[in-house]
Z-matrix of the N, CA and C atoms (Angstrom, degrees):
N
C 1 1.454
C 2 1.533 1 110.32
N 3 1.440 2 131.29 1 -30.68
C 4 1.148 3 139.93 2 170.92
C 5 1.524 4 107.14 3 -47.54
N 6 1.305 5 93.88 4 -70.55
C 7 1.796 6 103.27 5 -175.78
C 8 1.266 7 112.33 6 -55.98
N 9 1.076 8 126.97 7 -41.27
C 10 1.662 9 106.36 8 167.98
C 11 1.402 10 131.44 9 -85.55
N 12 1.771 11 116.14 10 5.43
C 13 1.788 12 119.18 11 134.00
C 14 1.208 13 94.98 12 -47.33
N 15 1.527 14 128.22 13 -81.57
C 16 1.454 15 124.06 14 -152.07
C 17 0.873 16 123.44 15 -34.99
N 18 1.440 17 139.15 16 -59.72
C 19 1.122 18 158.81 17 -129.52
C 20 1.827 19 103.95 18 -124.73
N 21 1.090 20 101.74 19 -52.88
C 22 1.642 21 102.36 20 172.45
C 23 1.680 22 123.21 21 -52.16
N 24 1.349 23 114.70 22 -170.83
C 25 0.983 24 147.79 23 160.06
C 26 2.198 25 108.34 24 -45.13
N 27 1.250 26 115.45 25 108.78
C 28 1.506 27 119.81 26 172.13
C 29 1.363 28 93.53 27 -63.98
N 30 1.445 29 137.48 28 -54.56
C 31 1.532 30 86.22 29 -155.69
C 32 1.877 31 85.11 30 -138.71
N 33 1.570 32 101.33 31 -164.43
C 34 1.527 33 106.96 32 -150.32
C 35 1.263 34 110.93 33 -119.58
N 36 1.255 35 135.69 34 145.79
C 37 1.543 36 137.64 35 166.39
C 38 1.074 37 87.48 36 -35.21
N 39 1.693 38 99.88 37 129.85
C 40 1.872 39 109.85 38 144.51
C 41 1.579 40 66.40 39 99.92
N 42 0.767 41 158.57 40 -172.94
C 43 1.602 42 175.19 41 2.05
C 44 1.287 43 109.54 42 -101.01
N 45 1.198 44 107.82 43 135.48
C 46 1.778 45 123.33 44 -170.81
C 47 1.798 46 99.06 45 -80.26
N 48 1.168 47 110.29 46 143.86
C 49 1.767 48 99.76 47 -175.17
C 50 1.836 49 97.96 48 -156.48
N 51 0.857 50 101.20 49 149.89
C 52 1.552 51 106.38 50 159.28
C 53 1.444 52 124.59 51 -107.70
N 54 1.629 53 103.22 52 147.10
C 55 1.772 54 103.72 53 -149.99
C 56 1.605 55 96.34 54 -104.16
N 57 1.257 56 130.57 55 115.90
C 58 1.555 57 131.36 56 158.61
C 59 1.379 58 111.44 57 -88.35
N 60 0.951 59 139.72 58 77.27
C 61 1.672 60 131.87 59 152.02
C 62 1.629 61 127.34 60 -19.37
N 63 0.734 62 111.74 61 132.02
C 64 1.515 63 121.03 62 174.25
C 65 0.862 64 123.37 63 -104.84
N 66 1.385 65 147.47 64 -7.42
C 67 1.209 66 158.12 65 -163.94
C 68 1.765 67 111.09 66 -134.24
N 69 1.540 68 102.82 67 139.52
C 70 1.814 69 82.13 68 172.47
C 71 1.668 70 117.53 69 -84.94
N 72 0.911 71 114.95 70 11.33
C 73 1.512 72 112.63 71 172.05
C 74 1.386 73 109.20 72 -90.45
N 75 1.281 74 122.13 73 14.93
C 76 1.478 75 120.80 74 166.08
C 77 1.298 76 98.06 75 -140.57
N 78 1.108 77 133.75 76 22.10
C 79 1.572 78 143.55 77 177.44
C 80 2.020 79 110.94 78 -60.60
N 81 1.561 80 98.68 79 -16.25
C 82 0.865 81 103.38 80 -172.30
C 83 1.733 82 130.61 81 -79.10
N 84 1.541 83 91.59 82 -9.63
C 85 1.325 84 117.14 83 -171.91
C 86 1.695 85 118.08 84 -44.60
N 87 1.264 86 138.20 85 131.03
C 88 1.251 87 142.17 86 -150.91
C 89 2.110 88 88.60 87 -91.58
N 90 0.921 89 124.45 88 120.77
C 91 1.603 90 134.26 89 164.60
C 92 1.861 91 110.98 90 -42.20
N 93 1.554 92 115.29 91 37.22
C 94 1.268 93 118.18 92 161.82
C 95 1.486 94 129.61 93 -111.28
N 96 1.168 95 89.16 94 172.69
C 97 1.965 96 99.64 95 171.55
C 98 1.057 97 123.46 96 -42.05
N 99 1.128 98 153.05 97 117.70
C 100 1.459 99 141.07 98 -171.82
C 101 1.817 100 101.69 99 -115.02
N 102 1.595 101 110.06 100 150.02
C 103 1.464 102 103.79 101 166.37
C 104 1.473 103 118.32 102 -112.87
N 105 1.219 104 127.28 103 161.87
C 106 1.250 105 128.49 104 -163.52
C 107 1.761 106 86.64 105 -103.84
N 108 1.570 107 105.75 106 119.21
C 109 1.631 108 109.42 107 164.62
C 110 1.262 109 108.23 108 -104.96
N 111 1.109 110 123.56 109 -35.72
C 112 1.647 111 134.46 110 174.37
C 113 1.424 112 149.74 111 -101.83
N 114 1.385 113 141.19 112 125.06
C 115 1.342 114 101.52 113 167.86
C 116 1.551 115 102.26 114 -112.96
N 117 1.087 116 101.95 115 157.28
C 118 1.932 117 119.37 116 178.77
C 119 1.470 118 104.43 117 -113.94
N 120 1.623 119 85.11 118 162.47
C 121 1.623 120 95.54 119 172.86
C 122 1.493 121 103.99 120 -72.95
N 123 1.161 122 87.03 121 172.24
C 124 1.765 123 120.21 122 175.20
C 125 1.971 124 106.19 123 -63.04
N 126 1.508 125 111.16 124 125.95
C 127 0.947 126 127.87 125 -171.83
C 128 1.255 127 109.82 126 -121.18
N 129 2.065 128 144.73 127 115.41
C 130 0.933 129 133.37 128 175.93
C 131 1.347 130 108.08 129 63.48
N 132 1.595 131 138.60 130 19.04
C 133 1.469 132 141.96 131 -169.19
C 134 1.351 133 118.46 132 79.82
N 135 1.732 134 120.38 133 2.91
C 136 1.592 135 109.77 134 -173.14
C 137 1.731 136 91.92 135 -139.58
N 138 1.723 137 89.78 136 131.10
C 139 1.954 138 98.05 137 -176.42
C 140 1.631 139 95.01 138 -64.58
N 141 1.323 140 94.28 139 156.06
C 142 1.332 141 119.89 140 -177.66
C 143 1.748 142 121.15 141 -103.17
N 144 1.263 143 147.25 142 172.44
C 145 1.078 144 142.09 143 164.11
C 146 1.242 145 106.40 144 -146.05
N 147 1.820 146 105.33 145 169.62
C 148 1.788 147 114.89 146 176.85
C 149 1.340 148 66.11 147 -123.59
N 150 2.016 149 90.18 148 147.53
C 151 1.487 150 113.59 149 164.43
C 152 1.514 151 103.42 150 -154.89
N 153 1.142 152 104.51 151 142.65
C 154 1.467 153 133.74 152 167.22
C 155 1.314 154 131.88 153 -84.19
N 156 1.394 155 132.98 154 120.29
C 157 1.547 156 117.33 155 176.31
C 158 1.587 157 93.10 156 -96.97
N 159 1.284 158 115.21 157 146.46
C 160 1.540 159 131.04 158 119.66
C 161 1.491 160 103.04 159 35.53
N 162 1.388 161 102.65 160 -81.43
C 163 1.668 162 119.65 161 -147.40
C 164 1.502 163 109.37 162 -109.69
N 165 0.988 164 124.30 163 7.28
C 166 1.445 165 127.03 164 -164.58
C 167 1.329 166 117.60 165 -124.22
N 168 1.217 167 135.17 166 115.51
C 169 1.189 168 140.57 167 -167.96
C 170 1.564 169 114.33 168 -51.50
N 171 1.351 170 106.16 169 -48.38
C 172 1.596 171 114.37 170 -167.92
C 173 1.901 172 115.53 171 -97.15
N 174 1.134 173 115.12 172 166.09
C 175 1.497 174 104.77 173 -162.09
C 176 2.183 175 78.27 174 -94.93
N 177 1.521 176 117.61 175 -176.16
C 178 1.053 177 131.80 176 126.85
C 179 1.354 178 133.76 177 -134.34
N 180 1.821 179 118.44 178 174.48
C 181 1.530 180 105.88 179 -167.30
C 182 2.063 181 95.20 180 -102.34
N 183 1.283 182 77.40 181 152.15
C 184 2.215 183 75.63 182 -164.27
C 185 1.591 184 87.19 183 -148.12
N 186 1.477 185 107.95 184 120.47
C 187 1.452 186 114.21 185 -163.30
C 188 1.717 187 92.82 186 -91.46
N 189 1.348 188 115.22 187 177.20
C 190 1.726 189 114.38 188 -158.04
C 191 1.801 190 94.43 189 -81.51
N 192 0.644 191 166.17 190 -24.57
C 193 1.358 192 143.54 191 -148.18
C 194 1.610 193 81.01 192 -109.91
N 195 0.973 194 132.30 193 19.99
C 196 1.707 195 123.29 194 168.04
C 197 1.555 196 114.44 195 -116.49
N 198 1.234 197 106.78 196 3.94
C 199 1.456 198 134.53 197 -165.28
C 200 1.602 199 126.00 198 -124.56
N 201 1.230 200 109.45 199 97.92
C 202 1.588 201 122.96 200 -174.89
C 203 1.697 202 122.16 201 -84.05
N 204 1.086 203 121.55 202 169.28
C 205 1.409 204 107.64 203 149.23
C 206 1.303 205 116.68 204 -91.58
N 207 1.057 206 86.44 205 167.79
C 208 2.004 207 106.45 206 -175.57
C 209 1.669 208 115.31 207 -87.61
N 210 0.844 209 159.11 208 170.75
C 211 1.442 210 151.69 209 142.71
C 212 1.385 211 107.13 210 -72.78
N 213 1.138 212 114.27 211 -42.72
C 214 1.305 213 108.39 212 -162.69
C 215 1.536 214 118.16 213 -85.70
């Protein structure tokens, strides 16, 4: 179970996260909570996710090093 923390997916369906963008074509991103609905494969060597804010109709895909935990 260890080794597949390691190696897997950081975080979990349903998990509250905050979204940092890396790119300015997502620069647009609103400074909220985001939820984790998905996990994806590995893109360019780094897993990917769909996440949802709160307020936003549409999900987006936000690969893990753009992706924090939440406190809450």
């Amino acid at each position: 179970m260890f080794a597949e923390n390691v190696i897997g997916h950081k975080f979990k369906i349903g998990q509250i996260v905050y979204f940092r963008p890396k790119s300015r074509s997502q620069s647009f991103a609103p400074s909220e909570t985001f939820q984790i609905t998905a996990r994806l494969p590995k893109h360019e060597g780094e897993f990917q996710y769909r996440i949802k804010g709160a307020y936003e109709e549409h999900e987006r895909v936000a690969v893990e090093s753009a992706v924090s935990r939440s406190s809450t």
